[in-house]
C-alpha positions in Angstrom: -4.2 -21.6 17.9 -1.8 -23.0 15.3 -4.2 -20.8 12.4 -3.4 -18.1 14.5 0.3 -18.8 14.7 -0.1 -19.4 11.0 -1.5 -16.0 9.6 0.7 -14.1 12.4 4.5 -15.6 11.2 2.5 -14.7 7.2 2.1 -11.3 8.2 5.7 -11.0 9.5 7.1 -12.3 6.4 5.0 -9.6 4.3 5.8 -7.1 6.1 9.8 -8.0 6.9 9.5 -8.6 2.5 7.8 -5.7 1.8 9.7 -3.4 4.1 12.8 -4.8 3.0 11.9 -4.3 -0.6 10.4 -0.4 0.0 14.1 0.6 1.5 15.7 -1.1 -1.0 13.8 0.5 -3.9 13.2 4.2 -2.0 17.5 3.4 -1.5 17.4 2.9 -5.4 15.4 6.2 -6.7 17.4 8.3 -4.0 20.8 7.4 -5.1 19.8 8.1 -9.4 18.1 11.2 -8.3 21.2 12.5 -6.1 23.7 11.5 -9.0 21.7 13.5 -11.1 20.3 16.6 -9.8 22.1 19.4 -8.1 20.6 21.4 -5.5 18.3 18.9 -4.3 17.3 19.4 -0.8 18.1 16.0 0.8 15.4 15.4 3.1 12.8 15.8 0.8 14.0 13.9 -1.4 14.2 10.9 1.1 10.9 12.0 2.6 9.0 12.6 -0.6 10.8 9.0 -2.1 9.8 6.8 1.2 6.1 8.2 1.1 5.7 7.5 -2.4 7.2 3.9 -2.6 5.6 3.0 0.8 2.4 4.0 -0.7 2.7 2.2 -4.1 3.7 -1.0 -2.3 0.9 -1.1 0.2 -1.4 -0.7 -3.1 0.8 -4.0 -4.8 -0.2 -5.6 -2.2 -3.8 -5.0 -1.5 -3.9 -6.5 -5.0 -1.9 -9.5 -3.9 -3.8 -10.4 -0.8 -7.1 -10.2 -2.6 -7.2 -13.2 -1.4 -6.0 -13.3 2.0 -7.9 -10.4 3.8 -6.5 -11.3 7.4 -3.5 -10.5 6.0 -3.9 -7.8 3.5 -5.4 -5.2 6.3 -2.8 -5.9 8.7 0.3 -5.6 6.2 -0.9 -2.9 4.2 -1.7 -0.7 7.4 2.1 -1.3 8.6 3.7 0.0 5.2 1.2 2.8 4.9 3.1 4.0 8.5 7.0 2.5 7.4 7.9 6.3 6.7 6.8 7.5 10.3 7.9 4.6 11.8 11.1 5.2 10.0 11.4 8.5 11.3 11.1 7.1 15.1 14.0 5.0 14.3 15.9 7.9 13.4 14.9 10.2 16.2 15.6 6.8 18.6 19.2 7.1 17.0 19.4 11.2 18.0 18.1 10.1 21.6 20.6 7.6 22.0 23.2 10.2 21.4 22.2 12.3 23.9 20.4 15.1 22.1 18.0 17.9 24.0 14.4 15.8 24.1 12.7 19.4 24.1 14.4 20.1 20.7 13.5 17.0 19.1 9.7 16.7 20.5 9.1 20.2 18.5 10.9 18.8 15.5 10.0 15.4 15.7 6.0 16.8 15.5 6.9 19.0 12.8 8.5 16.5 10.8 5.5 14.2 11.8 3.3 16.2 10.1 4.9 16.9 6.9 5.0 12.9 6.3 1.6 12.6 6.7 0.9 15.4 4.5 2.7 13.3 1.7 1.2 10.2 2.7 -2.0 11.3 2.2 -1.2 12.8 -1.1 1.1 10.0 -2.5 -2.5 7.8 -1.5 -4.7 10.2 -3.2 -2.6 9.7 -6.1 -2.2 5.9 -5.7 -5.9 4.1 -5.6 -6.4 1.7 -2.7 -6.9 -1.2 -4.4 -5.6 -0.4 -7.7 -2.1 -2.1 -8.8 0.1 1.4 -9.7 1.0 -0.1 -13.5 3.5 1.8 -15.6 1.5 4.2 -17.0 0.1 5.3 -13.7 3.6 5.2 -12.1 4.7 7.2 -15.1 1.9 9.6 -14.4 2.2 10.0 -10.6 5.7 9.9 -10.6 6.4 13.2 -12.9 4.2 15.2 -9.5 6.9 13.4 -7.2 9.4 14.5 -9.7 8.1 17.7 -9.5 8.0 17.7 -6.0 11.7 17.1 -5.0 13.0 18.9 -7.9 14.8 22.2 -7.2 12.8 25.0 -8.8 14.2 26.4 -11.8 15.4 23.7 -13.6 15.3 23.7 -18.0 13.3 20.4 -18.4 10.2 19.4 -17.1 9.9 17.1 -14.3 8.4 14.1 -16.8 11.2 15.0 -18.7 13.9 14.5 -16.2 12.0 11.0 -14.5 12.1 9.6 -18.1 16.0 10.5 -18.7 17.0 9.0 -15.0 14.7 5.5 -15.8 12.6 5.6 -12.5 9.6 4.3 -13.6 10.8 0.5 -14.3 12.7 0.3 -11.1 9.8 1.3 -9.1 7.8 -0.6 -11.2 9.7 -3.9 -11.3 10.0 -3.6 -7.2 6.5 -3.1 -7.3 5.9 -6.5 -9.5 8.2 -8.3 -6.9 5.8 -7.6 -4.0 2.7 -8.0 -5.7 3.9 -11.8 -6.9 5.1 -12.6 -3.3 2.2 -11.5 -1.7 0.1 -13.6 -4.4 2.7 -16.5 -3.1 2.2 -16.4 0.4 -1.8 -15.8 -0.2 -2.0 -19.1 -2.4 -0.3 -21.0 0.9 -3.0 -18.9 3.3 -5.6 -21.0 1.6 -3.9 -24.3 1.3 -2.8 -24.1 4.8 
């Protein structure tokens, strides 16, 4: 029973960490590519952000709980939902307010959709199991890049990822994870 406790308050503290850290750095990449970029279609860009740095932390830390597999499947699976989970907290905020639940259903699938459609490219992109390093980050990032710029634009999207510096924020949250998750695997195995 107290094992069971154990691994259950572990995986809380992952995934409070990790989700934490994932707002925080999708927060991050939003605000430099809004300060930058005119014309970009706001959404997107906080869709297409969320899906990506969900994804790249869930791969941290199936590298950090190498070690740990009662935690690493349980953790990983939350993060690789944060962004729809995310997006019922936002239409529980709309319901609240008394919007039309007809409107929203139709929207809410629509919208639904769309996010997994970038989940499962961001993790066709992103290896399970694979930590995304800098030159991979630097790789995958130029097609999210790509992918919230507006069309039209003089430089190319690796162009425009290196000038805003979005690599080494990503990548340092990224490092963050990764080390806490080797953290609170190394006390999984003494405890």
């Amino acid at each position: 029973m107290a094992l069971e406790n154990s691994t259950t308050l572990q995986v809380a503290r992952l995934t409070a960490f990790a989700t934490l850290g994932t707002l925080s750095a999708t927060q991050a990449l939003i605000g430099r590519v809004w300060e930058a970029l005119e014309g970009v279609d706001p959404e997107r860009l906080a869709e297409e952000t969320l899906c990506l740095v969900a994804t790249a932390t869930a791969r941290a830390l199936e590298v950090g709980l190498q070690a740990a597999s009662a935690l690493r499947q349980a953790v990983v699976a939350a993060l690789l939902e944060l962004p729809l989970t995310y997006r019922d907290y936002l239409l529980g905020e709309v319901l609240l307010e008394g919007e039309d639940h007809r409107d929203l259903e139709a929207a809410g699938q629509e919208v639904y959709s769309r996010l997994e459609r970038m989940l499962t490219f961001y993790q066709a992109h992103l290896p399970a199991g694979q930590f995304p390093g800098e030159r991979l980050l630097a790789e995958k990032m130029a097609l999210w890049m790509g992918r919230i710029s507006p069309p039209g634009l003089p430089e190319l999207p690796q162009a425009r990822m290196e000038r805003l510096d979005v690599v080494p924020l990503l990548h340092a949250h990224l490092r963050l994870v990764l080390m806490f998750g080797r953290h609170v695997a190394a006390e999984a195995s003494v405890g």
